[in-house]
C-alpha positions, 0 to 999 in steps of 0.5 A, spaced: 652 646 181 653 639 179 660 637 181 661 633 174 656 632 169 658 627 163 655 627 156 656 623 150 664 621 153 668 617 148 674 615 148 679 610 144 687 607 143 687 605 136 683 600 134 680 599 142 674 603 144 676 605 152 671 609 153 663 608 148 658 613 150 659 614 157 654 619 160 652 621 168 651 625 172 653 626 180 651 630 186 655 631 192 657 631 197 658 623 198 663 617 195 662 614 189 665 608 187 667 606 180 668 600 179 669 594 172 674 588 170 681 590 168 680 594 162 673 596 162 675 603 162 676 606 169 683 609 169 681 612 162 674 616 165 678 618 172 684 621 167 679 625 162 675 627 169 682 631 172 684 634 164 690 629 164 687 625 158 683 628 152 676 624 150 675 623 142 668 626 144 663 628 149 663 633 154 666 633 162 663 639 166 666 640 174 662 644 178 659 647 171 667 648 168 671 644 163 677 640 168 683 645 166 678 651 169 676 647 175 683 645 177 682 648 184 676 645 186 679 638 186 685 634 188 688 627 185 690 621 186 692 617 180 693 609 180 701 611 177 703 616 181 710 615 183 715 619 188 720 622 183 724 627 189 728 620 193 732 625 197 725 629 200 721 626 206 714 625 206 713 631 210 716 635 205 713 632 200 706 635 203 710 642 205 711 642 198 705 640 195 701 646 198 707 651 197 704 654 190 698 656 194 700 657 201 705 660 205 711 657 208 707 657 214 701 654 213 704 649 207 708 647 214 702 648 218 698 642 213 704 638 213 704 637 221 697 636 220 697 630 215 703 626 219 699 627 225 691 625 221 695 619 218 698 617 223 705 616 219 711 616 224 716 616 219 716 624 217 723 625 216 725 618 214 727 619 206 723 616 201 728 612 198 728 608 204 720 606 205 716 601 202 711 601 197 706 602 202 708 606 206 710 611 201 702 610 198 700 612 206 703 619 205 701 620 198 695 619 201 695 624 207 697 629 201 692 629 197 687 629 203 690 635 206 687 638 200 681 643 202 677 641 196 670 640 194 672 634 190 677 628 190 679 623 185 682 617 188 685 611 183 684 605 187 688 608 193 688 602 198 693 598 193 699 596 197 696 598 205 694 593 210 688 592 212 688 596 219 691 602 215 685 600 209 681 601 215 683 608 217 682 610 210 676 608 209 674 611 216 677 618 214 673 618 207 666 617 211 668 623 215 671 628 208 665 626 205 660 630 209 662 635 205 666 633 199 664 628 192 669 623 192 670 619 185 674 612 188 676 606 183 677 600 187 678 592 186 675 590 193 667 588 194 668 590 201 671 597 200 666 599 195 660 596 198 662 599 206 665 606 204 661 607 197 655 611 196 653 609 189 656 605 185 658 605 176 659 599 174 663 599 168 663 594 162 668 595 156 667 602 156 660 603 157 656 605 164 651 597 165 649 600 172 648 606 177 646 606 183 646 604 191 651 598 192 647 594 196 643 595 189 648 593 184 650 587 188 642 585 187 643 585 180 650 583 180 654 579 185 654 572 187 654 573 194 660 569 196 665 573 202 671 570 199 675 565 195 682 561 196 688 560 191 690 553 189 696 552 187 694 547 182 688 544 179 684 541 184 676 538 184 673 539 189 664 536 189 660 542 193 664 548 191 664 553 186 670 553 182 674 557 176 681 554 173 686 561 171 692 558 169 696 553 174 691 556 179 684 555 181 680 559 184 674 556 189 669 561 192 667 560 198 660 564 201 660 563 208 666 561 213 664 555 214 665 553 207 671 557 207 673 553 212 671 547 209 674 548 203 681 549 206 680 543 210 679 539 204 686 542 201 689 541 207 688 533 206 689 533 200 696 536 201 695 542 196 698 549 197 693 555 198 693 562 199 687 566 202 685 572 198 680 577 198 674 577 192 675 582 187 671 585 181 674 580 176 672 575 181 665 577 181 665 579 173 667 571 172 663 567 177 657 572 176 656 570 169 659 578 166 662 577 160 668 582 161 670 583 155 677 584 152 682 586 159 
């Protein structure tokens, strides 16, 4: 059994067509990384695969059910979960999630299991005194100490540094010898060393399906990394593109990245490194993203 099948999936906000016809298919178990430019639909296509969105038409089967029968064979992170119970610590928050389907024992068995797993030493100290990445750790142990055959992560790795990211991506590999992992996500790097197979969404519509490897073929310009310049600049050599008061220059290796911080260094422009994102990729690749 197919753990999700699409048909014919549409869905629209007023006027605005979120999602167009959307159809595929996964096979699992494995990570799939959905991907598109602010508003190409992704958000909306996890909400109506977990039930918490209806679609205006087409069909979603998990495991050969409709999403509000299958609610026990997945689990979900959504991009706007928030910690409602300020005066609970993360390991109650585990304790408690588990708690409708297992007993006071074992719900308290997960929750040690997910502090140690994750890594958090900061169990017992209240939500209402960690920062935005701290608590994104914890929900994560928390819905990853489900034992499910199918995950749902929207963009997950928002607001972790880069050796918890790290970690995240190594615990995804190892659940994905055995489970389908749906995962939305900004960053290139992300999708193109923890994904599996990649769906590209374009203003609501599936334009690719495959291999990351294969996408970034097709699509992707090839270049590592980009630096913000906090003002207009010109500079000969080097791909540019002008959002606003910044500019964005692209760098495809080390060497330019380090030239073109040198040139800004001389010229006196301040700057910021950043990593390269799905929009990134959508404007320098010559991809209309649409309407955001």
């Amino acid at each position: 059994m197919l753990p999700i099948k699409v048909k014919n999936l549409s869905k629209s906000f007023g006027s605005k067509r979120a999602l167009d016809g959307v159809s595929f298919s996964i096979e699992g178990p494995g990570i799939v990384g959905v991907i598109g430019p602010n508003g190409a639909g992704k958000t909306t296509l996890i909400r109506i695969l977990t039930g918490l969105l209806k679609p205006d038409s087409g069909r979603v089967e998990l495991f050969g059910r409709a999403p509000e029968k299958a609610r026990e064979l997945f689990a979900l992170l959504s991009q706007d979960v928030r910690t409602h119970f300020y005066t609970l610590t993360p390991r109650d928050y585990v304790y408690h999630y588990h708690l409708p389907v297992l007993s006071k024992g074992e719900a308290r068995r997960k929750a040690d299991e997910a502090m140690e797993a994750f890594g958090i030493d900061y169990a017992d100290e209240l939500f209402s005194v960690l920062s935005g990445g701290m608590v994104g750790r914890a929900l994560l142990a928390m819905v990853l100490s489900a034992e499910v055959p199918l995950y749902f992560l929207d963009e997950p790795t928002v607001g972790l540094d880069v050796q918890n990211r790290l970690k995240l991506w190594e615990t995804l590999r190892e659940r994905a010898e055995e489970a389908t992992i749906i995962l939305t996500s900004h960053y290139l790097n992300e999708i193109s060393s923890v994904c599996d197979r990649v769906l590209l969404l374009k203003a609501g519509k599936i334009v690719a399906n495959g291999k990351p490897e294969e996408i970034a073929r097709e699509y992707l310009s090839g270049f590592i990394s980009k630096v913000v310049a906090f003002g207009e600049v010109s500079l000969e050599g080097f791909l540019l593109r002008r959002a606003g008061r910044h500019t964005y220059i692209y760098a495809r290796s080390k060497a330019e990245e380090r030239g073109i911080i040198e040139k800004l260094e001389e010229l006196g422009v301040p700057f910021r490194r950043e990593e390269v994102t799905i929009e990134d990729v959508f404007l320098v690749g010559g991809i209309d993203d649409g309407a955001d």
